[in-house]
C-alpha positions, -999 to +999 in steps of 0.1 A: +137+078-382+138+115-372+102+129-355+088+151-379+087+181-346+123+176-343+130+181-378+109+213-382+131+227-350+163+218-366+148+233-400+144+262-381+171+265-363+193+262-396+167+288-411+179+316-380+217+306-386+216+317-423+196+350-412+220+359-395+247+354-412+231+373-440+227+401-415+263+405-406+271+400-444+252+427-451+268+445-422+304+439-435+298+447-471+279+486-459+315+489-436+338+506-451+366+478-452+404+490-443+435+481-469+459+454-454+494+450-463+519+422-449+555+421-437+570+423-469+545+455-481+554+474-448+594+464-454+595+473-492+570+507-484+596+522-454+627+507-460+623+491-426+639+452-420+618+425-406+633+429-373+628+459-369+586+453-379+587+425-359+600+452-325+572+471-336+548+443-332+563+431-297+566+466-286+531+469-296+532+500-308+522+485-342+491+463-345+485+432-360+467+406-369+479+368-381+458+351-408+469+314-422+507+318-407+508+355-423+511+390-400+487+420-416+489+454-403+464+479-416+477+504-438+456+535-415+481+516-382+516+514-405+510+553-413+503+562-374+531+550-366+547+566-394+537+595-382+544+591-348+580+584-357+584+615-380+572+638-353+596+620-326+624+626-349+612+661-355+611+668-317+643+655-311+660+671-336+668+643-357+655+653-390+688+645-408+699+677-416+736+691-402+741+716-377+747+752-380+770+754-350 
């Protein structure tokens, strides 16, 4: 049989556990919460093949994160690096149009 002290501790202890995590729920749901797309979104969206997402992600110089065998990226990361390419391309000279020589 279980002491009655012991019981009122564990009582308590499960007591501080769901404080808190109402406290972090409470946190999360006042965050503003970021959009995630997968593989297949970022593909589809820039025309882009798996491989070359998945050079991205080893190169990291697109971030990830893997949830139940599945790779996110958050949509504010895919259009940094968007941008970041555009402005590469831009500086190079590679903006697709022919030149006047």
């Amino acid at each position: 049989m279980i002491e009655k002290r012991a019981f009122m501790d564990f009582m308590a202890s499960v007591e501080a556990f769901f404080d808190g995590m109402a406290d972090i729920s409470r946190r999360l749901t006042n965050r503003e919460v970021s959009e995630w797309v997968d593989t297949a979104d970022v593909c589809r969206e820039l025309k882009l093949s798996k491989r070359t997402v998945q050079t991205l992600r080893s190169t990291d110089k697109l971030p990830y994160t893997r949830f139940n065998h599945k790779t996110y990226y958050k949509l504010e990361d895919v259009m940094k690096v968007l941008e970041e390419h555009k402005a590469l391309t831009l500086r190079d000279g590679k903006d697709g149009a022919a030149d006047d020589e």
